[in-house]
N, C-alpha and C positions, 0 to 999 in steps of 0.2 A: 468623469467627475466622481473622485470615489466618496461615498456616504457618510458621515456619522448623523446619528441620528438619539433621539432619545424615547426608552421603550416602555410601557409599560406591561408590565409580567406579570401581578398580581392585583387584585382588587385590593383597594386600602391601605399599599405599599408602594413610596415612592419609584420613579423609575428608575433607569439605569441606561447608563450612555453604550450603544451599541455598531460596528462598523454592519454598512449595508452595503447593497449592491448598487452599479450603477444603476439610475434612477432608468426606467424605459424612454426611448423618445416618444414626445409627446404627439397623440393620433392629429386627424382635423377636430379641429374645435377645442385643443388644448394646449399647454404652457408649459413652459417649462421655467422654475422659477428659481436661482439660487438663494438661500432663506438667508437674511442678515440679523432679523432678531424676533422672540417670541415672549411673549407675557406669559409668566403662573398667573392664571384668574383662580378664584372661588371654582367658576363654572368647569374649568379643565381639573381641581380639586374631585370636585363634589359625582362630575362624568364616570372619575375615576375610582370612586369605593363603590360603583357597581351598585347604590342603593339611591339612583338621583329616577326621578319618573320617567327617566328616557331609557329603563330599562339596563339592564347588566353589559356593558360591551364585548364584543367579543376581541381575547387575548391570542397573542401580544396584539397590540397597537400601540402609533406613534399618539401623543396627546398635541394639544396645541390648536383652540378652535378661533386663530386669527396669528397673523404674524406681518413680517415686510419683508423684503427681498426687493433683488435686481432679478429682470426678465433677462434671460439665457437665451430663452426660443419661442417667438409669439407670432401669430399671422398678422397681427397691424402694429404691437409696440415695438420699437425701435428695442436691441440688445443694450443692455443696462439701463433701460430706466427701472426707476425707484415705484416701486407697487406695495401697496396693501391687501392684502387678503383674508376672506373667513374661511372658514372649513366648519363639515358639524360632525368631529372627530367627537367621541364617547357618547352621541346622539345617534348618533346613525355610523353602519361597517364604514369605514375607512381609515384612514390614517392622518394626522395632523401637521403642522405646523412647526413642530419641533424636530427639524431635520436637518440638513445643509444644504437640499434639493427637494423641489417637490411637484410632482405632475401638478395641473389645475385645470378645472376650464376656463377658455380664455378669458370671457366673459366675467369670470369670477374675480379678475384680479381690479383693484381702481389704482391705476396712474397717480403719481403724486407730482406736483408741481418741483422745479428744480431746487426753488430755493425754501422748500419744506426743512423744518427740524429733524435731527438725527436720528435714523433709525430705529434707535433706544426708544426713544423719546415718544416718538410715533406709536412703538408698539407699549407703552405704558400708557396713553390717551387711548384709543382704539376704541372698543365699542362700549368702555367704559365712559368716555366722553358723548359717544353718541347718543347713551341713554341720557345722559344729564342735560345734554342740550336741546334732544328731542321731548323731554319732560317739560322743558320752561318754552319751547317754540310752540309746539303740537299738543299734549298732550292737557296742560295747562293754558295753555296760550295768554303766555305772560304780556300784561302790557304795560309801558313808561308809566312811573311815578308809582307801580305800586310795590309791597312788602313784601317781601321773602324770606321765610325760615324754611331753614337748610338743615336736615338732620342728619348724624352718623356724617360731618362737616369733615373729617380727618382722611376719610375713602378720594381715591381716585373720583365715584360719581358725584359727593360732596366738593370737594377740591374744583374742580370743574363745575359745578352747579353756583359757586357762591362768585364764583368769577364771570360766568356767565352769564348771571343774572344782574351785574354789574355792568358787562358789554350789552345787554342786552333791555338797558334804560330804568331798571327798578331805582329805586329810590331809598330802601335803605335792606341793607341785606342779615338776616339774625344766621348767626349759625349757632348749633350745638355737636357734643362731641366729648366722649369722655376720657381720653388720655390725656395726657400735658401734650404731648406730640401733636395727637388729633388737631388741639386747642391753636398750637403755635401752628401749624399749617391753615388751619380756619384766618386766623390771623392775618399771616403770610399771605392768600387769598384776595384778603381785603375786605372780610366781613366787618360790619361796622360792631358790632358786640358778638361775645362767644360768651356761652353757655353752657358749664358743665352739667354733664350726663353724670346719673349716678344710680348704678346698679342697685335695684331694690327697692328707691325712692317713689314712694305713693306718686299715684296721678294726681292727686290735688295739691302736694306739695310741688312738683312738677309745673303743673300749670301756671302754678302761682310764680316761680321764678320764668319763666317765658315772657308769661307778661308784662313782666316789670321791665324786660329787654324791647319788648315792641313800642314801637310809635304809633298808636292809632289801629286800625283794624292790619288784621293780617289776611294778603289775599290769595297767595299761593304756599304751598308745603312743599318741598321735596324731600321724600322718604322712602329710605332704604331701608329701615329698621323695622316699622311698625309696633309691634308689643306698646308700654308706657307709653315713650314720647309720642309716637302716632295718638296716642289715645289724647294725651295732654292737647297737642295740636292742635286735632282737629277743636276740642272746644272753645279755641282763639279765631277759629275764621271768621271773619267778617261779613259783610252782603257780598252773595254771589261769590266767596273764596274759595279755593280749590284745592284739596291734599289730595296728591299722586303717590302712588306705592308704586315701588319700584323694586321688594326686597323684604325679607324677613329676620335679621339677624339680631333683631331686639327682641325677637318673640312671633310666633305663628298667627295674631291675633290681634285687632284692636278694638277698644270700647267708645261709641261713636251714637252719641244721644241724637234721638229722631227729631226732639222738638226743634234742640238746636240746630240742624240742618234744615230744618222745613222752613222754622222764622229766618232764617240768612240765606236762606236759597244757597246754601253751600254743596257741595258733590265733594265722595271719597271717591276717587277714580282708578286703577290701575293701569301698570306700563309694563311689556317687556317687548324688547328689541326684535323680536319674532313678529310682532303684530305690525313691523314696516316695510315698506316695501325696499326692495336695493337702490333704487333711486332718493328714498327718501335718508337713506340709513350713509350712502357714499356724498351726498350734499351736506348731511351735517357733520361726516369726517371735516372732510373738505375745510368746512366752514371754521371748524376749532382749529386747525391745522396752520389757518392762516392767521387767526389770529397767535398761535402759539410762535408762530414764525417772524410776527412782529412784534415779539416780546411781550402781549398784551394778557397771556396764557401759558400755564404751566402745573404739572402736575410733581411733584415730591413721587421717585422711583429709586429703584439699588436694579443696578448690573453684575449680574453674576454671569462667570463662564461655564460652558458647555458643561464642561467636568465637573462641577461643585451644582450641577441642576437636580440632585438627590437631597441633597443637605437644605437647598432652597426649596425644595418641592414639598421636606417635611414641616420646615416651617410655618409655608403657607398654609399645611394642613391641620397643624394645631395649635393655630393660632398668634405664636409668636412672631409672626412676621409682620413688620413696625409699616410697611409701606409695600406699592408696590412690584412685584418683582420680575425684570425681565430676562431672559435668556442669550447670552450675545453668543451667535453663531453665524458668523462671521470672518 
């Protein structure tokens, strides 16, 4: 099975597509997986300028910390079923996800049901979904009938968060989000109002237009952003409401009054996908998955091919990248 794969060579320079050897057969207790598709996350970005807390990688490496494939060679899945997998490629020595083959341990990979969404698809939801849905199941522990503002609404865990806050019995769902894009996928979603985001906008102007979109107290936040809107936010929750962070890209920081949490019994809480366990993190694939398979769920992605994963690598990395991107190698 000859290789290609994608490499990276330099800290804070995209990769570049490279042939490789055949893959090793896989020992006891591992897989052998042909890879059908991989997501550019932030996280396989941010691994890769060598300046994320997990430390400098060491080069070359393949990047890629989650993909899908068909099983090649496994001790219990049958040859060609359809699998998902992580990897903690630019966290720790190895290699990732962006390959055309790739050793695993068996254990590592989760089966996907036959009549699951396309590969693509799969690998543009992945553990981008999984935050979003373990935010409003677990972390928040949303329940029927109540309010949901959705911030940085235009993201994969926005996209996912406003829909499945929807699946998941609220009662009316706020998103915010500052592109026209963002806005019109918030929309597309199914948020019942959007909210434009607007860079530089005081918190108390801020707050003010929030509120005017809510109905009545607000009892969960989901937040990717933090900076402003987290700050805005938070001073809308209600008795007992909950803002989860999830994310920084609005700012390193939010401002979050004492009184106003102690009189509302509200919590600012944090989430990262690291703090679950594999059981809990392969059940809420699973669970989006199915809904995504009965058309009830869907995320806004671009497909790009193996060859053109430079030109899409730089995008995602400064920014210009409108959605998000996956790898088809395949």
């Amino acid at each position: 099975m000859p290789v290609r794969k994608v490499q990276l060579q330099a800290h804070g320079r995209p990769p570049v597509v490279v042939d490789g050897d055949e893959p090793p057969a896989p020992d006891d207790g591992q897989c052998l997986v042909a890879v059908r598709a991989a997501p550019i996350t932030p996280l396989d970005v941010l691994c890769a300028t060598g300046t994320s807390y997990f430390g400098a990688p060491a080069l070359p490496y393949v990047p890629g910390v989650q993909g899908v494939g068909t099983v090649v060679a496994h001790p219990r899945l049958a040859e060609g079923t359809l699998v998902w997998f992580p990897t903690s490629a630019g966290m720790a020595p190895g290699d990732g996800s962006m390959s055309s083959a790739v050793v695993l341990p068996a254990d590592a990979v989760v089966p996907l049901p036959d009549d699951t969404v396309a590969a693509t698809e799969v690998a543009a939801l992945g553990l981008s979904a999984v935050a979003a849905w373990m935010v409003l199941t677990w972390r928040a522990a949303l329940r029927p009938d109540e309010q949901v503002l959705v911030l940085g609404a235009g993201g994969v865990v926005g996209q996912v968060a406003v829909q499945a806050a929807r699946l998941l019995g609220a009662r009316r769902v706020v998103a915010a989000a500052r592109s026209d894009r963002a806005r019109q996928r918030a929309e597309t979603c199914g948020a019942d109002v959007v909210v434009p985001l607007q860079d530089g906008e005081p918190v108390d102007a801020l707050t003010d237009r929030l509120r005017e979109a809510l109905d009545g107290p607000l009892d969960v936040v989901v937040d990717p952003l933090c900076g402003a809107p987290a700050s805005a936010a938070a001073r809308l929750l209600g008795e007992g409401g909950r803002l989860v962070n999830l994310g920084s890209s609005a700012g390193p920081t939010m401002e979050v009054d004492s009184a106003s949490l102690r009189s509302r019994t509200a919590a600012v809480l944090g989430y990262t996908n690291n703090a679950i366990t594999s059981e809990q993190r392969d059940a809420a694939l699973l669970a989006v998955l199915g809904h995504a398979a009965a058309g009830r769920l869907r995320v806004d992605h671009e497909v790009v091919a193996l060859d053109d994963v430079g030109e899409a690598w730089a995008r995602q990395a400064d920014g210009t990248a409108t959605t998000r991107i996956v790898v088809d190698l395949a």
